[in-house]
N, C-alpha and C positions, 0 to 999 in steps of 0.2 A: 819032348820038344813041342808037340803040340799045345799040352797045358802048360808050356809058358808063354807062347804066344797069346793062348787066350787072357791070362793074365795082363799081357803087357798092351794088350787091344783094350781092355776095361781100365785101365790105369790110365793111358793117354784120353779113353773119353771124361773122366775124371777131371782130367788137368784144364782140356781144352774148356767144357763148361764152366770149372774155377777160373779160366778166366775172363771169358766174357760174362760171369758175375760180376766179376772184379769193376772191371769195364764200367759196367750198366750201374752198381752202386756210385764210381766216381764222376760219371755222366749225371747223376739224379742229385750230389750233392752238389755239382758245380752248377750248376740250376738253382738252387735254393740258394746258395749263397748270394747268387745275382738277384734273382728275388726276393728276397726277402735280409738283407742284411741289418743285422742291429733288431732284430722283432721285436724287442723290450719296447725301445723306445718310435715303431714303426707307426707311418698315419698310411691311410688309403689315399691313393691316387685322386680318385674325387673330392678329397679333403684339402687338397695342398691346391689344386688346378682350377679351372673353367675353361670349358669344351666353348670352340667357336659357335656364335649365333644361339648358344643356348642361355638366353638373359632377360631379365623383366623390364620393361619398359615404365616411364613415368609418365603420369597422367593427373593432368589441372583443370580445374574449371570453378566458376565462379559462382555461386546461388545464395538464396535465401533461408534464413531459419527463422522459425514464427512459433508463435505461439508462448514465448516469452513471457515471464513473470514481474513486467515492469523494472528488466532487466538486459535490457538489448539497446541498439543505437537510441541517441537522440537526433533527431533528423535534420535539426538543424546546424548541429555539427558532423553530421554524414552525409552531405548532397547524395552521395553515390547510391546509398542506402534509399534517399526518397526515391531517387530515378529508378530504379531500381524497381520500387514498390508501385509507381507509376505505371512504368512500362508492363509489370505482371497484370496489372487491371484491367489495362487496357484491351491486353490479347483476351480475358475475361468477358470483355465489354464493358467495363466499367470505367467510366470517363471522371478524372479528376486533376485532370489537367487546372492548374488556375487556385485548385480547394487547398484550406490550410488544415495539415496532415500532421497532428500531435501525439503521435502513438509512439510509444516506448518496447513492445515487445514484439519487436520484429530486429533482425539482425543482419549485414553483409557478410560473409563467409568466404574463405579460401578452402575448395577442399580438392585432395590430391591423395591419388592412390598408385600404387604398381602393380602390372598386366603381367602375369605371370608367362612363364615363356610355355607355349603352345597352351594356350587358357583358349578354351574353344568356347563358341557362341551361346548366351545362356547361361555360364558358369559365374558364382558371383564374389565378389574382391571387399575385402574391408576399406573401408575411407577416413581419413582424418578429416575432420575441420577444425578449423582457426577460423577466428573472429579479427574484422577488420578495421571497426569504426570503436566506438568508445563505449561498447557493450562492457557489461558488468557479468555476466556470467550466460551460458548458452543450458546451463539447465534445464530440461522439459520443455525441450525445443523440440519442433521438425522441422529438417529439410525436407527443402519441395525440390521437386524433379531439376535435375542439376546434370548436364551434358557435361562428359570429363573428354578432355581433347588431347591427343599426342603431340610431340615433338614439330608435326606437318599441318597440324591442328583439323586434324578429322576426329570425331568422334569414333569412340572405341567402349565407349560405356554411359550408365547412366545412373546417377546414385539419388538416391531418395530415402529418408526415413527418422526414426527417433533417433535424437543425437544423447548418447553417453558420455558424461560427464564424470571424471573422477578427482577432482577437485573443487572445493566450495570457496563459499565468502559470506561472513556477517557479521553484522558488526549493530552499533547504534551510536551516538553522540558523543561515548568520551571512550570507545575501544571499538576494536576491529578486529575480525579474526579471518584468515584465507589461509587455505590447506590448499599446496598442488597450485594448477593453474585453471581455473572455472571459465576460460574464455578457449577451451583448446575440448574439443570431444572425439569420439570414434564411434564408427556406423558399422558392426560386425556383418559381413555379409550386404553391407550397402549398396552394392552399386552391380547393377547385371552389365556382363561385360555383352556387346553389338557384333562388333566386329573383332575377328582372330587376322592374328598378323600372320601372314602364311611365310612355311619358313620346311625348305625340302630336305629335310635332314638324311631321310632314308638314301636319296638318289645322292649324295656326296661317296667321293672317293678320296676325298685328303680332307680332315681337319684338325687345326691349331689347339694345341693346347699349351694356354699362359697361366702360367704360373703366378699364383700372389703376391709370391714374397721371391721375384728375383733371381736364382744363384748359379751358378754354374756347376757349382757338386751336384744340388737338388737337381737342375735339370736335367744333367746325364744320369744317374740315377735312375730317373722316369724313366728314360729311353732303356737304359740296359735293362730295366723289372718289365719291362713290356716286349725285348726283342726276346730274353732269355724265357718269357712265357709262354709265347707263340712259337718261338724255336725258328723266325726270319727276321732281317732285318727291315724291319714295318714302321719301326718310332725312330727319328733322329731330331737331334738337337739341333738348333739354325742360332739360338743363343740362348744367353741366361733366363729369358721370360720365354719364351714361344718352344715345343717340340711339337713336331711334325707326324701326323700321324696317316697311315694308307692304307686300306682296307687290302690285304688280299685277296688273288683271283680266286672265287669260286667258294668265298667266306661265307659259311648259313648264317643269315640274317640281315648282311650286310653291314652297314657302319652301325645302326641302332646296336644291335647285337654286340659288334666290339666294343661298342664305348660301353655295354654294360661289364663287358669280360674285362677291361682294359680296369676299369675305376675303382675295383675292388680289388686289385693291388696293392702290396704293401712296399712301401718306401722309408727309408729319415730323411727327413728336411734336415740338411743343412743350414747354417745362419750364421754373420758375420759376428765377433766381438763386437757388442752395443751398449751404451749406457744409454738409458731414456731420460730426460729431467723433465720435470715437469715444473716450472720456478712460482707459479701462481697458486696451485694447489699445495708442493713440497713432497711431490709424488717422486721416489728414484724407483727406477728399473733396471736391475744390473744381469747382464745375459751370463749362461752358463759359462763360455770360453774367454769370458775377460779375464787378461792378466797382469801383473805391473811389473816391472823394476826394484830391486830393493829402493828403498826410498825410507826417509824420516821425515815425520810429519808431526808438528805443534800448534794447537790452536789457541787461543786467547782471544778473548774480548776487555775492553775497558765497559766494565759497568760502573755507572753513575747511577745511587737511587736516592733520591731526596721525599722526605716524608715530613709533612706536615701535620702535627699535633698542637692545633691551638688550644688555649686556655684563656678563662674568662677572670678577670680580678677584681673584685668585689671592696668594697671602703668596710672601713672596721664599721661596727653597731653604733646609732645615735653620731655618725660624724658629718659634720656641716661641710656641704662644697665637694664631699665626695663623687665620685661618677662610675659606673659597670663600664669595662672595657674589655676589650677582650687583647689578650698578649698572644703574639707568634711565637710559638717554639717548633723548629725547624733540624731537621736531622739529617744530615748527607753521609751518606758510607758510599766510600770507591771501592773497587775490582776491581784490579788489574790480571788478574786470572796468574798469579802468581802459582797456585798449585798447579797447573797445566804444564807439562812435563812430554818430552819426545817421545813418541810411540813408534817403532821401530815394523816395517812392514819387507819383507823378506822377496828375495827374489821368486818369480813365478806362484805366485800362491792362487790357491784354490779361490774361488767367488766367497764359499763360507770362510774361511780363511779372512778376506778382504773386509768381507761385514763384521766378522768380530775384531777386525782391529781396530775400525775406525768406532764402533758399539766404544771399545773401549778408554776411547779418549770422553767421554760423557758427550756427545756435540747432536744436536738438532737435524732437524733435515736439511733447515737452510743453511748451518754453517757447513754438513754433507756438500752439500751440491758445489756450494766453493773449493771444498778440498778438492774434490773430484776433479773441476776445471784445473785444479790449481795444480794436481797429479798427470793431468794433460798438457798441458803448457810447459811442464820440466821435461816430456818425453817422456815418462815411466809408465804412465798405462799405455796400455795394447788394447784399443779399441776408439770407437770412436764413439763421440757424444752429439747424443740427438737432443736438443730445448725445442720442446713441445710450447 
């Protein structure tokens, strides 16, 4: 009696550990499912979002490039450019107020950069320039000291130096040659930023996070991969762009710390049935989930090609009164697209599906892009069309 007791004591401890294994295995994949659903095709959380007040700022200002190769304004079609060259003189001491100023290799400039977010004082930004007056190329130019101003127009940096150019221009008399665009340059490291835009990110207890692309799947999604990580309910959705994010009481690190644990996340973006057109380039973009209607589809065009082949007619040898003329011969052939024949497009098809059927009628982009509207207009696709 006693050694079955002890038997039936080691058997129930057995069971009872099976099953809070049991337990802890279906606890750890219902986590992973919420987390991580679809991994194949999964992005990170930082990839799809932007965290509140975390964004670059844009920044303008106005200067001069010099040192031009008889390739910069003419000043008398740039007032702005003289005044401009005026005004720098002057703060110089150099007075030329009244003087007639015929110099070619000086230049007005738009240049404009972005302050990166928490860019702190001292740290330095690339700049573009663009040229504004009727320069020919900013080649082996410098910018001179060039105040770039925010939004509230305070300075926030300062750009100065050799302008890179990755496009030319030459030419002479009866040809011309320009690669790129030789009035547009960039300043690597040009510009030292002044002042940092102060921004308290640590001492937050709630921030937004919006979404790029819109959705209501994607942004529940978010919320479930981030409450199912933490294991509370910390992220909620408010709508299709914005979920809501709250630091836990007594979280190490604070919100810096979650937004890095939250971002490296994995989620699917979802995304609506899309066609993209593009009518000026003949660019289609057709998304994974579009789908049509059985539907029959015929294209045709009337081509008209007319070809012109003159010839010249000549008078026989030694004849009086004859004259070289030249005779039209002229050839027209129609198309009426008579071999173009109904191509048959099935209920629910695949995207690949879709592109080889329409491949198969032989037809262009641009007659594409008509079906397509012309597939929307009857009702049969399932999606919608964006003309870019």
């Amino acid at each position: 009696m006693q050694r079955f007791s002890v038997r039936y004591s080691f058997s129930s401890r057995i069971q009872r550990h099976a099953g809070q294994l049991v337990r802890l295995i279906v606890s750890i994949c219902l986590v992973l499912a919420v987390s991580f659903p679809q991994a194949a095709s999964a992005s990170r959380i930082k990839d799809v979002v932007d965290f509140e007040g975390v964004r670059s700022n844009m920044l303008i200002g106005y200067g001069l490039v010099v040192g031009l190769n008889g390739t910069g304004d003419s000043l008398r079609n740039a007032p702005f450019t003289r005044q401009s060259l005026e005004s720098m003189l002057e703060r110089l001491g150099i007075n030329t107020r009244g003087a007639t100023l015929n110099t070619n290799n000086i230049a007005a400039v738009m240049v404009t950069a972005n302050l990166p977010p928490f860019a702190a004082q001292g740290t330095n930004v690339d700049v573009a320039i663009s040229a504004m007056g009727d320069a020919k190329s900013l080649r082996g130019g410098i910018l001179l000291v060039t105040p770039l101003m925010g939004a509230d127009s305070e300075v926030y940096a300062v750009a100065q130096g050799p302008v890179s150019v990755g496009g030319f221009s030459s030419g002479g008399q009866g040809a011309k040659v320009t690669k790129g665009v030789p009035t547009n340059g960039k300043i690597a490291n040009g510009a030292i930023v002044e002042r940092s835009i102060e921004f308290a990110l640590a001492s937050m207890s709630v921030i937004k996070l919006s979404l790029r692309n819109p959705d209501f799947t994607t942004a529940q999604r978010i919320a479930g991969a981030i409450n199912g990580r933490m294991g509370n309910p910390i992220a909620e959705m408010i709508d299709p762009s914005t979920v809501n994010l709250t630091v836990p009481e007594n979280y190490p690190g604070g919100m810096v710390s979650l937004i890095t644990d939250v971002e490296q996340l994995q989620v699917t973006p979802d995304q609506p049935a899309t066609v993209v057109i593009d009518e000026a380039s003949g660019i289609i973009v057709i998304g994974k989930d579009v789908r049509i209607n059985t539907v029959a589809i015929a294209q045709g065009n009337l081509t008209i090609r007319v070809t012109e082949t003159p010839q010249v007619s000549q008078p026989a040898p030694f004849s009086k009164g004859g004259k070289t003329v030249v005779v039209p011969r002229t050839t027209v052939e129609v198309d009426q697209g008579e071999d173009k024949k109904l191509a048959l497009l099935k209920d629910s098809i695949s995207l690949e599906d879709l592109v080889n059927g329409l491949n198969a009628l032989g037809i262009g982009p641009s007659d594409m892009i008509s079906i397509l509207q012309a597939i929307k207009a009857s009702g049969a696709l399932q999606a919608e069309i964006e003309v870019m």
